[in-house]
gemmi code that builds the backbone of each chain (N, CA, C; Angstrom):
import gemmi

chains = {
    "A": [
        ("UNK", (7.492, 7.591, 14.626), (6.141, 7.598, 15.195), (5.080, 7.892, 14.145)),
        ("UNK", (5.565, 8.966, 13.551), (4.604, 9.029, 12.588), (4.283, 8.018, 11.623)),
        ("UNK", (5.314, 7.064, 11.262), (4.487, 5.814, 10.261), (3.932, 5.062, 11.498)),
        ("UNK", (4.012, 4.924, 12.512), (3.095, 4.092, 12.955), (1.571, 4.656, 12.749)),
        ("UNK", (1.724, 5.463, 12.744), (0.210, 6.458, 13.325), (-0.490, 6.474, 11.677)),
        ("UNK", (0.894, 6.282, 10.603), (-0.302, 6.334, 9.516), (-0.915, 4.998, 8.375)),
        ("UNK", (0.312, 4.124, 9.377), (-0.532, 2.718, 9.264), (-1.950, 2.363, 10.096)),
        ("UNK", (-1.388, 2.497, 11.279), (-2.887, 2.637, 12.340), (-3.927, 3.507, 11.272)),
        ("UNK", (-4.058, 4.641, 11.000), (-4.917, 5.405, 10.506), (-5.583, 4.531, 9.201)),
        ("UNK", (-4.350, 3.788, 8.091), (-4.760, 3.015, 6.726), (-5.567, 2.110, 7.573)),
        ("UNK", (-5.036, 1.079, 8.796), (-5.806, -0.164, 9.070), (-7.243, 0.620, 9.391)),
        ("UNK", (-7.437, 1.805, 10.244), (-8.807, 2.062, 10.408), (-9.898, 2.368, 9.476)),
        ("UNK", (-9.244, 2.872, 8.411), (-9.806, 3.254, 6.660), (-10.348, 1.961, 6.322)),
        ("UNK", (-9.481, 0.901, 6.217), (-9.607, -0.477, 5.987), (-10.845, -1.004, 6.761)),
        ("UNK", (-11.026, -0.982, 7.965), (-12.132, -1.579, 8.823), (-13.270, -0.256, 8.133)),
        ("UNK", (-13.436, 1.126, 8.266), (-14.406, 1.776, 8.029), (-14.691, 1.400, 6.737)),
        ("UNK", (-13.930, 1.141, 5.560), (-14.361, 0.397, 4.214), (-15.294, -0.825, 4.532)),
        ("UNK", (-14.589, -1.465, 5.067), (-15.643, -2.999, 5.544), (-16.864, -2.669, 6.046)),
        ("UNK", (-16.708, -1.996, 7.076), (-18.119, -2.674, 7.872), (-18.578, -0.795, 8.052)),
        ("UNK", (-18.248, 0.438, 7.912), (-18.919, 1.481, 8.340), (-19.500, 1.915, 6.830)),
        ("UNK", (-19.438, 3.590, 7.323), (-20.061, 4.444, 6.040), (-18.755, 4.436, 4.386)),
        ("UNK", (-19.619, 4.639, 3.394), (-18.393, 4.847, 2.297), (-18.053, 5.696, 2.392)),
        ("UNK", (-19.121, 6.991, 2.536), (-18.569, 8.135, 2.457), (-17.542, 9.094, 3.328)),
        ("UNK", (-18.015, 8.042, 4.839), (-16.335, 8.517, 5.935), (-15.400, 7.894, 5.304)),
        ("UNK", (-14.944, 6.665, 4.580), (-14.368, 5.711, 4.010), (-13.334, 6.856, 3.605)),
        ("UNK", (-14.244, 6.624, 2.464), (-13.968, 8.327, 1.347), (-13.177, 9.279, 1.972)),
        ("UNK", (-13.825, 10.253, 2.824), (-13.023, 10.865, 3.665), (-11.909, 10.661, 4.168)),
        ("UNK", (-11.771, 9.736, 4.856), (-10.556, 9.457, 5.676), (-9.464, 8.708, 4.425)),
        ("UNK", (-9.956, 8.733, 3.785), (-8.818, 7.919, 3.025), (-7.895, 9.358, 2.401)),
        ("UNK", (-9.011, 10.043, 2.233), (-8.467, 11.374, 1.426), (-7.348, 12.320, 2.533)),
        ("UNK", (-7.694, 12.043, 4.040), (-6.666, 12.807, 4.756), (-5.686, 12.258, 4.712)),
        ("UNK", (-5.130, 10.744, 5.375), (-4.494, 9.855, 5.071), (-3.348, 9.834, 4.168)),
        ("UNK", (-4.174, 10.474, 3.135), (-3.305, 10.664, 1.532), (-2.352, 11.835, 1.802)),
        ("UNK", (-3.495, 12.351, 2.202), (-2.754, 13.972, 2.405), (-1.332, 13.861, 3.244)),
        ("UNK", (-1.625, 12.883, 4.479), (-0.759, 12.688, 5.351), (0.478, 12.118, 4.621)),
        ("UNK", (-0.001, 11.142, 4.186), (1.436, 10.648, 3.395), (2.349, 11.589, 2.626)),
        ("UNK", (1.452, 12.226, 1.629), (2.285, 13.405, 0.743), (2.879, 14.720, 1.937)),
        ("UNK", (2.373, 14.621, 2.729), (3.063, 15.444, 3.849), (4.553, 14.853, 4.208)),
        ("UNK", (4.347, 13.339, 4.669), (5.410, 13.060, 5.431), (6.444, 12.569, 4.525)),
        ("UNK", (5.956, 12.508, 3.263), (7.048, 12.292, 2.252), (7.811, 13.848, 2.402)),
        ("UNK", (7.050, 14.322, 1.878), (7.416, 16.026, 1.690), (8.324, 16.546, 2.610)),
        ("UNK", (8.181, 16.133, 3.882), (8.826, 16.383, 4.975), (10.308, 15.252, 5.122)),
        ("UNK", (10.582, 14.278, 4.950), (11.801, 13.120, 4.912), (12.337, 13.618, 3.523)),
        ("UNK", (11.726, 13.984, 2.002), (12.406, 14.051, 0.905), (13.438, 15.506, 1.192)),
        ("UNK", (14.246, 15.580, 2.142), (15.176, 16.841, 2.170), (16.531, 16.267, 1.869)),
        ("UNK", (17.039, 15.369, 0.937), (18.492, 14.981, 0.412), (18.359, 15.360, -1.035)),
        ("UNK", (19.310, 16.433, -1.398), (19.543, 16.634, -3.010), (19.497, 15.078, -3.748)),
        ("UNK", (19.122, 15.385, -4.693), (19.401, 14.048, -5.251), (20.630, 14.304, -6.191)),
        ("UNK", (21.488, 13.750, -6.312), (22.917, 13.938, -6.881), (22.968, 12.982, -8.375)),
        ("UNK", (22.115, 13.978, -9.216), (21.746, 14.068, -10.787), (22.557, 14.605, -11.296)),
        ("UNK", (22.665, 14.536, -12.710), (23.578, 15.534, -13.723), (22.902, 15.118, -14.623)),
        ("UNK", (22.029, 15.687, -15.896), (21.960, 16.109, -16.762), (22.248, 16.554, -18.347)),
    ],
    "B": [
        ("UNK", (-17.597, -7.602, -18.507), (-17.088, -7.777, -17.426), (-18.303, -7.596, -16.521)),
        ("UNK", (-18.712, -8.555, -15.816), (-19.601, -8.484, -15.184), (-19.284, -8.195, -13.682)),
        ("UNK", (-20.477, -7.467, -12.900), (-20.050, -7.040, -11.384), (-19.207, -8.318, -10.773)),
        ("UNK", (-20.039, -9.622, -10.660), (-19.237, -10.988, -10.306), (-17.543, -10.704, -10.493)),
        ("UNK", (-17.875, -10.969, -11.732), (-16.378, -11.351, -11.683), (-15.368, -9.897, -11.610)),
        ("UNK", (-15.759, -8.762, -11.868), (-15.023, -7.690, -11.002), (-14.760, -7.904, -9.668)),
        ("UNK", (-15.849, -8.317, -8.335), (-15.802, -8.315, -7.821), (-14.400, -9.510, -7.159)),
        ("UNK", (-14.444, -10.538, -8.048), (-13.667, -11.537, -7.628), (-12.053, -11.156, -8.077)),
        ("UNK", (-12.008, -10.255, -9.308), (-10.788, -9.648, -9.837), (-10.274, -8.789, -8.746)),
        ("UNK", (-11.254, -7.884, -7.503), (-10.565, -7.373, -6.760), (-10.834, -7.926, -5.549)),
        ("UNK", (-11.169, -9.220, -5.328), (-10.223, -10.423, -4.445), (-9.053, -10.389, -4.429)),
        ("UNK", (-8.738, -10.480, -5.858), (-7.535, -11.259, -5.958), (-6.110, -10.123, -5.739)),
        ("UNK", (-6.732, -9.356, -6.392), (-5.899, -7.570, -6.144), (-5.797, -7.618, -4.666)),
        ("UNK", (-6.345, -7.825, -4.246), (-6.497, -7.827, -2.149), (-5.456, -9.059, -1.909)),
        ("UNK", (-5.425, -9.912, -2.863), (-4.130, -11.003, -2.155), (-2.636, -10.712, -2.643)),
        ("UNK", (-3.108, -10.241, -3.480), (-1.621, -9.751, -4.013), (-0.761, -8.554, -3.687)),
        ("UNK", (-2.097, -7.632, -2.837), (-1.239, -6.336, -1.985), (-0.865, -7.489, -0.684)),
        ("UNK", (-1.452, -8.162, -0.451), (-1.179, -9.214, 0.660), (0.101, -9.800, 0.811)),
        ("UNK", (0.772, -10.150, -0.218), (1.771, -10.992, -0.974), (3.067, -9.885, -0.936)),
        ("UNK", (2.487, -8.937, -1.300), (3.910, -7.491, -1.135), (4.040, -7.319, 0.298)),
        ("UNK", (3.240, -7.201, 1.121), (3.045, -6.848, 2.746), (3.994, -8.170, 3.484)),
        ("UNK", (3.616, -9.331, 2.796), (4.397, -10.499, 3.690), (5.625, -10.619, 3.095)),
        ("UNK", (5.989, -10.214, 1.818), (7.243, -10.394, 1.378), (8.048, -9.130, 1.961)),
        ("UNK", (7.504, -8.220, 2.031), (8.164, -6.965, 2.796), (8.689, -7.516, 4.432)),
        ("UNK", (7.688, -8.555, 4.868), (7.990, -8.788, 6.601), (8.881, -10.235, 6.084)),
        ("UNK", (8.833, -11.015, 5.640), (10.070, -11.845, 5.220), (11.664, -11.034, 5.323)),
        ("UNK", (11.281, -9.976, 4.379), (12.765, -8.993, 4.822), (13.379, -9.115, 5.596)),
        ("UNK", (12.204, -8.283, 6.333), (12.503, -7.917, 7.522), (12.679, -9.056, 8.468)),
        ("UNK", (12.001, -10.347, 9.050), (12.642, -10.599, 9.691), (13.484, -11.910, 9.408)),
        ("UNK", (13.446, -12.386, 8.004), (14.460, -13.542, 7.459), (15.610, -13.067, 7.443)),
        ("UNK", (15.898, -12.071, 7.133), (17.360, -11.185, 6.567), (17.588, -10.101, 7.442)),
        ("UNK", (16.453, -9.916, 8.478), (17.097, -9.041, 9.647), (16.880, -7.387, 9.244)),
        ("UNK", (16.586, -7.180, 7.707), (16.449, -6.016, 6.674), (15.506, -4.958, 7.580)),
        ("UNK", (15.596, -4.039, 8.408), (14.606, -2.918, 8.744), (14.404, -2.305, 7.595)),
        ("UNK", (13.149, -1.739, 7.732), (12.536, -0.692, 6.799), (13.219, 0.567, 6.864)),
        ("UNK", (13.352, 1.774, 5.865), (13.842, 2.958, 6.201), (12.818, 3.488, 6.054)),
        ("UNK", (12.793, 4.909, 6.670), (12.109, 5.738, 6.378), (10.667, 5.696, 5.395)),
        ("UNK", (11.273, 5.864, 3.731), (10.837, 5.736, 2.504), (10.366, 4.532, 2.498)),
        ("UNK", (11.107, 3.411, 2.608), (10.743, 2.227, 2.719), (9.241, 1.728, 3.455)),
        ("UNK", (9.271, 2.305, 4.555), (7.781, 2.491, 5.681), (6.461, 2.924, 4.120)),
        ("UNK", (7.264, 4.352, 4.154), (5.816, 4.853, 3.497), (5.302, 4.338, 2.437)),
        ("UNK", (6.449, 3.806, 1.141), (5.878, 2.764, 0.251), (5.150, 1.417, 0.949)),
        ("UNK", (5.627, 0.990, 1.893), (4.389, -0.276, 2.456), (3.207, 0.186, 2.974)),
        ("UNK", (3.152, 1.646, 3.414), (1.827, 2.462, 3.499), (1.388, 2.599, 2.199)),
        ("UNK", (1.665, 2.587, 1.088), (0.783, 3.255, 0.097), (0.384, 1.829, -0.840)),
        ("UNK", (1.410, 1.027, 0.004), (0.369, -0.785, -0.868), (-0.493, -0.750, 0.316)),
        ("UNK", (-0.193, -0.704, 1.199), (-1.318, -1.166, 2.024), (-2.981, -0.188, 1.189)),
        ("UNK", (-2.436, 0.877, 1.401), (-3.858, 2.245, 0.828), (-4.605, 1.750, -0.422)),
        ("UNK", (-2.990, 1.100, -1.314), (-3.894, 0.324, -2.440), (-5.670, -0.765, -2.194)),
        ("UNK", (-5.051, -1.080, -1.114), (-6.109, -1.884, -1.008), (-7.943, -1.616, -0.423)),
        ("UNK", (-7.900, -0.155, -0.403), (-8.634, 0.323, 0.195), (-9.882, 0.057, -0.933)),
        ("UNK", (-9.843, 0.290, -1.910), (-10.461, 0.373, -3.520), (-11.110, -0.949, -3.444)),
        ("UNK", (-10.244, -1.547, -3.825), (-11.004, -3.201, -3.643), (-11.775, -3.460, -2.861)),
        ("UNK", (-11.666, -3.339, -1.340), (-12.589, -2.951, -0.132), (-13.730, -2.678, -0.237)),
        ("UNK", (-13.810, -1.472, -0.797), (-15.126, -0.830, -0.899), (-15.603, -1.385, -2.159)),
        ("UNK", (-15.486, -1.704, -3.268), (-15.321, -2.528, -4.514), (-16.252, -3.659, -4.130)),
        ("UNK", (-15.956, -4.541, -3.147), (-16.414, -6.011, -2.767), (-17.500, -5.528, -2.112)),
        ("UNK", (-17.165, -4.455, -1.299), (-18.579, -4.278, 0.025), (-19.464, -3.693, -0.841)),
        ("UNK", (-19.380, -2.707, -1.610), (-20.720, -1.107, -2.018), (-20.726, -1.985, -3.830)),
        ("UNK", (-19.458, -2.599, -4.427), (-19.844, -2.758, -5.541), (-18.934, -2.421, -6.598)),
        ("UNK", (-18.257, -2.293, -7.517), (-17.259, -1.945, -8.244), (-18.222, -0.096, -8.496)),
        ("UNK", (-17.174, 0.748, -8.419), (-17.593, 2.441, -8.941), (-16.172, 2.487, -9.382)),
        ("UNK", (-16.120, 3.986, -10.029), (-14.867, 4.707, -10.780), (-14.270, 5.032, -9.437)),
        ("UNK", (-14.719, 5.873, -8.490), (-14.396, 6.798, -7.236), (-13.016, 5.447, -6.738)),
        ("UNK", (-13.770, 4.406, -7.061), (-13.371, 2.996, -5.473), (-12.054, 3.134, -6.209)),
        ("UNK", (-11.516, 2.436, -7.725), (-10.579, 2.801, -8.432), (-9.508, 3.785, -8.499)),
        ("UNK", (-10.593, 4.896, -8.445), (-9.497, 6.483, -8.666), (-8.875, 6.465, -7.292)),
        ("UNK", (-9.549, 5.993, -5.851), (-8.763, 5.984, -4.732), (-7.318, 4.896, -4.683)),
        ("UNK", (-7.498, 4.081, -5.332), (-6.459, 3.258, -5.895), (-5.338, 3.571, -6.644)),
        ("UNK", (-5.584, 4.235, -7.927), (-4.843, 4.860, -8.538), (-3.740, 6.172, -7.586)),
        ("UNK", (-4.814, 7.067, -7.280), (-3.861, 7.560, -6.115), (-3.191, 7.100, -5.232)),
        ("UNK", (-3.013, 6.448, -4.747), (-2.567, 5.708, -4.071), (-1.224, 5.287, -4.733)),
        ("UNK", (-1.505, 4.427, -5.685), (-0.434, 3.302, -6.708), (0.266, 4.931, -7.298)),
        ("UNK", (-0.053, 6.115, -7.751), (0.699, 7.022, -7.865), (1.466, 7.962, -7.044)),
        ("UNK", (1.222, 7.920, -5.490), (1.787, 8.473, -4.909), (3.128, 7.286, -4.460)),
        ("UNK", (2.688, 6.056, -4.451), (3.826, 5.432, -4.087), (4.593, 5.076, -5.555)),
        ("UNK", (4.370, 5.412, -6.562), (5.169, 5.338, -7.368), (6.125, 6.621, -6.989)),
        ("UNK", (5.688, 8.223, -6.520), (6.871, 9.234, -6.507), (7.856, 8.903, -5.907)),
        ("UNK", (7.364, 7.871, -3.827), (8.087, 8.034, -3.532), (9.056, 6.459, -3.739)),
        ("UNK", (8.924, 5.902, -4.288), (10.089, 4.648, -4.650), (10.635, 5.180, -5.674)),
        ("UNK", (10.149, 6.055, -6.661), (11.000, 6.843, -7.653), (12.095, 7.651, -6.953)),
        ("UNK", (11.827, 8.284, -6.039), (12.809, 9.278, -5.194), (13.789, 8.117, -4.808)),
        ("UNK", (13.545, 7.021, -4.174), (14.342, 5.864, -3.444), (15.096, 5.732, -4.510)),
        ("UNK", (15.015, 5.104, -5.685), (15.764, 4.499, -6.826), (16.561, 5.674, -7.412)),
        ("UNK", (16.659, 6.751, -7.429), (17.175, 7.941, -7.977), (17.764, 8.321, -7.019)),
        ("UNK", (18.120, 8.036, -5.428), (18.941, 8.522, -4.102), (20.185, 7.333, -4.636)),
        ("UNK", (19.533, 6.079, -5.007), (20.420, 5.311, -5.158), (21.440, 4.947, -6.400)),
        ("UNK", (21.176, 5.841, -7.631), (21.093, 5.581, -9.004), (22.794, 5.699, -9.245)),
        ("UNK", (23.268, 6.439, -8.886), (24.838, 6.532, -9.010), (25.501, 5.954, -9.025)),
        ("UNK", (26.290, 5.563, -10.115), (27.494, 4.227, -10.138), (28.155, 3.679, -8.935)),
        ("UNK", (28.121, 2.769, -8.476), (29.577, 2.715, -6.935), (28.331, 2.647, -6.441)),
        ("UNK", (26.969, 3.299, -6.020), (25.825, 3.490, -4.776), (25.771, 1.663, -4.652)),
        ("UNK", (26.035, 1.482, -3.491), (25.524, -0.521, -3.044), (23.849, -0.378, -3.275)),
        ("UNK", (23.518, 1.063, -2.698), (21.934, 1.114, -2.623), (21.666, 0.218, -1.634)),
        ("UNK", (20.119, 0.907, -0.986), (19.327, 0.455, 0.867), (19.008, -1.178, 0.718)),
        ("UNK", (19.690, -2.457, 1.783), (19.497, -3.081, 1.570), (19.876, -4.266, 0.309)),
        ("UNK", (19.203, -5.520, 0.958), (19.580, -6.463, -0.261), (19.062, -6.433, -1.618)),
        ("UNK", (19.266, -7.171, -2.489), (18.851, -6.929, -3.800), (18.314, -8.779, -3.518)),
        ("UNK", (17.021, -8.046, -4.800), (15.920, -9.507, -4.954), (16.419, -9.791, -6.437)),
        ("UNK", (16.555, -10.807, -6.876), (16.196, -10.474, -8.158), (17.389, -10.043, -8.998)),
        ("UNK", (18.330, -9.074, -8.504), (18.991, -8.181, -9.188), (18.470, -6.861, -8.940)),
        ("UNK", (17.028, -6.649, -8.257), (17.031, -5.405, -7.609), (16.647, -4.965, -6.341)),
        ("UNK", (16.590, -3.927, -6.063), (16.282, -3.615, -4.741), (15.289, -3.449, -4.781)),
        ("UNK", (14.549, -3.755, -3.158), (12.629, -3.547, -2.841), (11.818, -2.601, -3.439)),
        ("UNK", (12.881, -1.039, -3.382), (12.436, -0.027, -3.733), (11.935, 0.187, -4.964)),
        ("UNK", (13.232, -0.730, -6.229), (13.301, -0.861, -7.660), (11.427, -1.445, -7.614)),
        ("UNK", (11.739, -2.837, -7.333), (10.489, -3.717, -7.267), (9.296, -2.775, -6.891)),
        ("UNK", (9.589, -2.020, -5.803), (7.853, -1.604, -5.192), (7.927, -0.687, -6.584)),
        ("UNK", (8.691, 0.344, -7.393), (8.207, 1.272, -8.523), (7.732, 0.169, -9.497)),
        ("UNK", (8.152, -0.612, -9.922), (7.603, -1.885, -10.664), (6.404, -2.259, -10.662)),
        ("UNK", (6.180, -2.550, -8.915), (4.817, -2.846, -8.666), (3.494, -1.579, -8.759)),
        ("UNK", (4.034, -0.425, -8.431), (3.169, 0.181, -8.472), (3.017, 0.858, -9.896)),
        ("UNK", (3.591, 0.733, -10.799), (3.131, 0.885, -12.025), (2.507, 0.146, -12.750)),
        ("UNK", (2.853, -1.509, -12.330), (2.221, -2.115, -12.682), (0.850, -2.139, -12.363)),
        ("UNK", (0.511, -1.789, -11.626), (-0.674, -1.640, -10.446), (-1.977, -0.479, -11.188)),
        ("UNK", (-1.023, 0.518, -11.395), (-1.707, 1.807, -12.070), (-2.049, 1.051, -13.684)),
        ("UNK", (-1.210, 0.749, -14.058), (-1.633, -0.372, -15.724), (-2.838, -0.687, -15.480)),
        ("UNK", (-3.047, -1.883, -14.324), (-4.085, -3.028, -14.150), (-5.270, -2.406, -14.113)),
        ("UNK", (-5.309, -1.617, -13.473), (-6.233, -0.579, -12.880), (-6.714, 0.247, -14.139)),
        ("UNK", (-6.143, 0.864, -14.447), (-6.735, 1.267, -16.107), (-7.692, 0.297, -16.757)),
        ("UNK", (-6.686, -0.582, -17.014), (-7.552, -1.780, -17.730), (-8.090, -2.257, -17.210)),
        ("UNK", (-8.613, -2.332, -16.175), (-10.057, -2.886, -15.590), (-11.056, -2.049, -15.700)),
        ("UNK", (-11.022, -0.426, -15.245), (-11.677, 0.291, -15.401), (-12.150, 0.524, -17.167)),
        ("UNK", (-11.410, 0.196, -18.234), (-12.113, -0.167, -19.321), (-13.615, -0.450, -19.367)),
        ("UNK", (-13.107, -1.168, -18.667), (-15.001, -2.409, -18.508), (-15.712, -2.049, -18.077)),
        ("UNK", (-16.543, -1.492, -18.596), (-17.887, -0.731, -18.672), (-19.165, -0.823, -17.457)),
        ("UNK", (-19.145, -2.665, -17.969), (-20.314, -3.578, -17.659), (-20.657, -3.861, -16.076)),
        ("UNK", (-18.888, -3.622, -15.261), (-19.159, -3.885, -14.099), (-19.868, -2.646, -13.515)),
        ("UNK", (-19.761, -1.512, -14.044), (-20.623, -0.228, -13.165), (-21.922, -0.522, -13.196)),
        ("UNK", (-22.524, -1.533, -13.980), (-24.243, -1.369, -14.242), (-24.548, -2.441, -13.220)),
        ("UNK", (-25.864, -2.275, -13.196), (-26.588, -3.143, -12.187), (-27.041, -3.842, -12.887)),
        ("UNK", (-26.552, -4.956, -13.348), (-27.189, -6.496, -13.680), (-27.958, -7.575, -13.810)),
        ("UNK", (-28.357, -6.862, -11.995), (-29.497, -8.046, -11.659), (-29.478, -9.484, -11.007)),
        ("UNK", (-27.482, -9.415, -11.188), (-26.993, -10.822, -10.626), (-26.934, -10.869, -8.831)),
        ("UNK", (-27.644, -11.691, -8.466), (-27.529, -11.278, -7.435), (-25.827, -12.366, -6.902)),
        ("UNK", (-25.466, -10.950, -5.695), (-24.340, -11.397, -5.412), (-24.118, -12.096, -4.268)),
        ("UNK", (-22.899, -12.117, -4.087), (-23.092, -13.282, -2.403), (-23.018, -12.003, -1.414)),
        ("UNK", (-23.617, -12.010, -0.469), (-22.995, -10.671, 0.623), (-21.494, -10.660, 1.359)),
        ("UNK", (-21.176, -9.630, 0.799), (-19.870, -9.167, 0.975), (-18.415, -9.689, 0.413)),
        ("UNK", (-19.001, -10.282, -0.776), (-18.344, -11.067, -1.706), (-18.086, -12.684, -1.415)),
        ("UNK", (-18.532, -12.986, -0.290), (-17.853, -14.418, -0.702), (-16.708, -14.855, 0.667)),
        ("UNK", (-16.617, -16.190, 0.511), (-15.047, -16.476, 1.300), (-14.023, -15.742, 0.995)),
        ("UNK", (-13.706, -15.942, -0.560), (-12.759, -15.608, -0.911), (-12.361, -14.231, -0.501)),
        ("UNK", (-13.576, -13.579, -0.955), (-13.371, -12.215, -0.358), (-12.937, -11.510, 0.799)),
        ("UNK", (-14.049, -12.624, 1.603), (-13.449, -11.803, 2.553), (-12.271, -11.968, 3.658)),
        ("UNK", (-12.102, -13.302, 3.403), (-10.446, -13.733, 4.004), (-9.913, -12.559, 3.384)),
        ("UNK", (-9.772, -12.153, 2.005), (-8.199, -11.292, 1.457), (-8.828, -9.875, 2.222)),
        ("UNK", (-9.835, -9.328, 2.491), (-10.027, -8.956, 3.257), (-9.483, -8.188, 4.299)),
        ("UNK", (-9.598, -9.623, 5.528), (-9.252, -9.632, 6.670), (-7.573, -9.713, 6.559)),
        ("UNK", (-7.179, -10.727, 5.469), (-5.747, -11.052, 5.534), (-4.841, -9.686, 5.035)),
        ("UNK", (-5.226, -8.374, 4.531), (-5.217, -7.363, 4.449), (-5.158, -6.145, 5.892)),
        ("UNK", (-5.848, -6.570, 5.949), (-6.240, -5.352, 7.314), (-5.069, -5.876, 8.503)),
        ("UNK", (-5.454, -7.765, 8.832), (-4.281, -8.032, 9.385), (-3.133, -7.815, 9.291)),
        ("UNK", (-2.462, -7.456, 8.245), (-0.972, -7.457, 7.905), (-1.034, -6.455, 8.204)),
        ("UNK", (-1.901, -4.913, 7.675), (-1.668, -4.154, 7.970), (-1.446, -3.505, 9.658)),
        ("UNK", (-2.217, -4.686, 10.359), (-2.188, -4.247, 11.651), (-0.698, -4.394, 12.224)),
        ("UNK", (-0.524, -6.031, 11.929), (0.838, -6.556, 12.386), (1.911, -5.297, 12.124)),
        ("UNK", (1.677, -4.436, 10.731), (3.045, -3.387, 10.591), (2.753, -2.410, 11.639)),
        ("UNK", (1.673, -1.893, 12.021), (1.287, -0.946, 13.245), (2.457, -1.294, 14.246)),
        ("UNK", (2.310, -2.684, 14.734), (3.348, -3.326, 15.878), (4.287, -3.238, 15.756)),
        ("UNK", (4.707, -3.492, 14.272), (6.293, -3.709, 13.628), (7.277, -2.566, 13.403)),
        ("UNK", (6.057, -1.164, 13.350), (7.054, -0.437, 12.990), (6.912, 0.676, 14.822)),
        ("UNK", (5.925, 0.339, 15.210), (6.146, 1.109, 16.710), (7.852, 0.395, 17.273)),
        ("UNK", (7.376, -0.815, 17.098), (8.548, -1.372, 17.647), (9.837, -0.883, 17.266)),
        ("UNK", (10.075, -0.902, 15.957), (10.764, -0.026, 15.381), (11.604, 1.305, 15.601)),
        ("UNK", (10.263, 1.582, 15.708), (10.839, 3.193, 15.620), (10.412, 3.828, 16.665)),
        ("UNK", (10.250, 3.406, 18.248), (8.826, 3.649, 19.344), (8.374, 4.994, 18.667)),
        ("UNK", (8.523, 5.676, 20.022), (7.643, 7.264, 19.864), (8.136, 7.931, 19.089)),
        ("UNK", (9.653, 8.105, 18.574), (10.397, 9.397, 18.653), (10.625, 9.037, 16.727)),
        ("UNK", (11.025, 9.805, 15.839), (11.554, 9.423, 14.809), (12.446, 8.719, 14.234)),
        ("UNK", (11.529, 8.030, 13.297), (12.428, 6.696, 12.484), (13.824, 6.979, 12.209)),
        ("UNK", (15.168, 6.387, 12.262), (15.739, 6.266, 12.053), (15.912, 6.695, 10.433)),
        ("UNK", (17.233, 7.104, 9.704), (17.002, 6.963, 8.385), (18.122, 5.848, 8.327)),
        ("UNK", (18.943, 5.097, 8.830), (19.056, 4.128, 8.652), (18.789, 2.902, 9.646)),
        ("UNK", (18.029, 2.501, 10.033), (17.703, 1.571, 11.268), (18.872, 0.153, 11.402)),
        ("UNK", (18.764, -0.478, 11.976), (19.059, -1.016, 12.248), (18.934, -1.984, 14.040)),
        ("UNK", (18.041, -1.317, 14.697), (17.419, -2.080, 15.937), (16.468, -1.800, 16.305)),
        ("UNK", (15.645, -2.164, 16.864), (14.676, -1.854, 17.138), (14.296, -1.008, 18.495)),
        ("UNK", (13.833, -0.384, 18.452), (14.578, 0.937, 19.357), (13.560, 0.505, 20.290)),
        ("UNK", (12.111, -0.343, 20.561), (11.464, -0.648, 21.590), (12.036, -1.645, 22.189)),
        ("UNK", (13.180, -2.220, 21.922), (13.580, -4.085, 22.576), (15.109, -3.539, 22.543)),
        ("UNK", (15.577, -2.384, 23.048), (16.766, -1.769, 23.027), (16.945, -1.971, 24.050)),
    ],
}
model = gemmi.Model(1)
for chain_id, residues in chains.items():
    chain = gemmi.Chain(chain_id)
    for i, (resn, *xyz) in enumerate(residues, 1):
        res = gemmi.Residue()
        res.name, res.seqid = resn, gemmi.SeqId(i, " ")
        for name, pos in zip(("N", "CA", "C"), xyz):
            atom = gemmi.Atom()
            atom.name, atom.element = name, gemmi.Element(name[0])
            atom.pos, atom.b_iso = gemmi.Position(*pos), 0.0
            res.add_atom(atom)
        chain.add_residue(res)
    model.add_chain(chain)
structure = gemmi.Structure()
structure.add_model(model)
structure.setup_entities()
């Protein structure tokens, strides 16, 4: 659910780039981001099986 | 480098995140290939790429429109780096088919470095931040704004693609049906 919600969110960034303000643009792009590095942050829980 | 032809350079940047978005849904539905997890969020962070260009064509080439780009092309470089390093181990088949000789994941770190390169070197160019005097077409042009629209569209179509996917509840980490047409 959540990638749906943060594609929906990019496509709305996308339309507010086009046709609204830059500076909500701006904004929302910056939560967005945030969101992503969240939901990475949150799925990246497998060791990665490195050696060194 | 003049605003013009910046402006038309990130046309073309807008067709070519375009070009990753439809080759990603070819995958998926030529080869039947669902997205994983990781997989999702790297087609979120080409899609984000394209946000830069956007504002680029509409307000004008700035550093800001760029640096939102760059972030972008660097956060999806961590996480296809994480993908290619889950998979790196001798014997690993690794997610999915291989293009090429590599996997999507390999390709999307490819692309998005390549991406962060381009982007540098455009931002070089001085000439497009100044005001010129040329007057431009509004809102760049055809060209423009089809890649545009053909942008935002794809991005919408994945809205559908991955609800379908994955409905309400959490993505699968390995999919394989589509859990709304179950």
């Amino acid at each position: 659910m959540e990638f749906t919600i943060l594609f929906l969110a990019t496509a709305i960034v996308m339309l507010v780039a086009w046709r609204g303000s830059r500076l909500l643009a701006l904004g929302l792009f910056g939560a967005v981001l945030i969101a992503c590095v969240a939901t990475y942050l949150h799925h990246a829980t497998d060791t990665l099986k490195l050696s060194f | 480098m003049t605003q013009a032809r910046a402006i038309t350079l990130n046309a073309l940047s807008l067709y070519a995140v375009a070009l990753v978005l439809m080759a990603a849904f070819a995958a998926q539905f030529i080869l039947n290939e669902l997205p994983c997890p990781l997989c999702l969020l790297q087609r979120i962070l080409f899609a984000a790429l394209a946000i830069g260009p956007i504002l680029n064509i509409r307000f004008g080439p700035r550093p800001s429109h760029y640096a939102m780009s760059l972030l972008a092309a660097v956060a999806g470089a961590v996480a296809s780096t994480r993908q290619v390093l889950l998979h790196i181990l001798p014997g690993d088949a690794g997610y999915g088919s291989a293009l090429l000789g590599y996997h999507y994941y390999t390709w999307a770190l490819i692309g998005f470095i390549a991406a962060i390169i381009l982007i540098a070197t455009v931002m070089l160019f001085d000439r497009q931040f100044e005001d010129d005097g040329a007057v431009l077409p509004p809102t760049g042009g055809p060209l423009a704004q089809i890649a545009v629209w053909l942008v935002i569209a794809l991005t919408a179509a994945n809205v559908v693609t991955t609800l379908l996917e994955c409905g309400f509840g959490a993505c699968a980490d390995n999919p394989v049906v589509y859990e709304m047409l179950k």
